[in-house]
N, C-alpha and C positions, 0 to 999 in steps of 0.2 A: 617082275616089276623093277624099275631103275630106282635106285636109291633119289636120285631128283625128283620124283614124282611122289616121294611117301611122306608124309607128315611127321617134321620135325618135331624135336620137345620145346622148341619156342612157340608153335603152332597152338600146344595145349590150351586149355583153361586150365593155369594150377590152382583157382580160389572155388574150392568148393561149393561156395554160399552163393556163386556163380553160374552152378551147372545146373539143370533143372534138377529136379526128386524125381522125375519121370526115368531118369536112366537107372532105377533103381527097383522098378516096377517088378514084377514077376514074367510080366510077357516078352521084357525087351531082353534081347540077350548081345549086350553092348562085348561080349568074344569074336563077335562075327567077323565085325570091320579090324579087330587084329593085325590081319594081312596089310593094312594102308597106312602103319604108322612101322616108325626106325623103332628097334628094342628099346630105345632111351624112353622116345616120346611115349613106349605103351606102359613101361614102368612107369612114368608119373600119372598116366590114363590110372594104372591101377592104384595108386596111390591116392590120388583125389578119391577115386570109388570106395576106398578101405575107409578113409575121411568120414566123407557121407554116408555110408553106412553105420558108423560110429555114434555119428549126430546126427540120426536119422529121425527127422518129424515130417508126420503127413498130416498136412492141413488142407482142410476143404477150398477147392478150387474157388468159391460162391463167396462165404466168409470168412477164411483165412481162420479159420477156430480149429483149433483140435480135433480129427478125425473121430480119434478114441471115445469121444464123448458122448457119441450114439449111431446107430445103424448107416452104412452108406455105403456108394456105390460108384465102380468107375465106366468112363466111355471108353469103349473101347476104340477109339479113333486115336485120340489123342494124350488116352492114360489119364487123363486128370479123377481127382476123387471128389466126390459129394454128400455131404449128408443129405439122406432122403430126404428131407425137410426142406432143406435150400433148393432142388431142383422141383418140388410141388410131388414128394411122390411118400405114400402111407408105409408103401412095404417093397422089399426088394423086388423087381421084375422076375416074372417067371422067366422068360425071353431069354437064350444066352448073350445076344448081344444087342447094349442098349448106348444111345448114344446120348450126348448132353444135346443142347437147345444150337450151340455153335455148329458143331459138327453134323448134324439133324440139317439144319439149315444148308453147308455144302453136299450134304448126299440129295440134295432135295431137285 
């Protein structure tokens, strides 16, 4: 790859509060795209990431409340989390993969 074609560190998002919580998931493995940024821009890539994981809150995609506060559950389309309660559901899905009401809708 041509250094003109790789994302600069002005390119970045430096404001953590900025980037989603989704790149922080367990399934997303934000090393991959490495290869498409100059060493500058991936050092603040890692940087922001060290951030947000520091100050890391997962709030329910539904009502913005605290995860922590009872049983839930994410889509796996688009990573977001839910308390079972916000999405109309008693108990976790036996199902490995379940989608919210959004993403339901585009596979539809």
């Amino acid at each position: 790859m041509h250094s003109s074609i790789l994302i600069e560190e002005h390119d970045v998002e430096a404001r953590p509060e900025c980037v989603p919580m989704k790149c922080l998931d367990e399934n997303v493995c934000v090393s991959m795209v490495k290869k498409y940024f100059t060493i500058d821009a991936w050092m603040l890539v890692q940087n922001v990431m060290g951030v947000m994981q520091a100050k890391r809150r997962w709030d329910c995609a539904a009502c913005s409340m605290l995860l922590s506060t009872s049983e839930s559950v994410a889509c796996e389309s688009c990573l977001d989390w839910f308390h079972l309660k916000c999405v109309g559901l008693k108990k976790v899905p036996k199902r490995k993969n379940w989608f919210c009401r959004t993403c339901y809708k585009v596979f539809q």
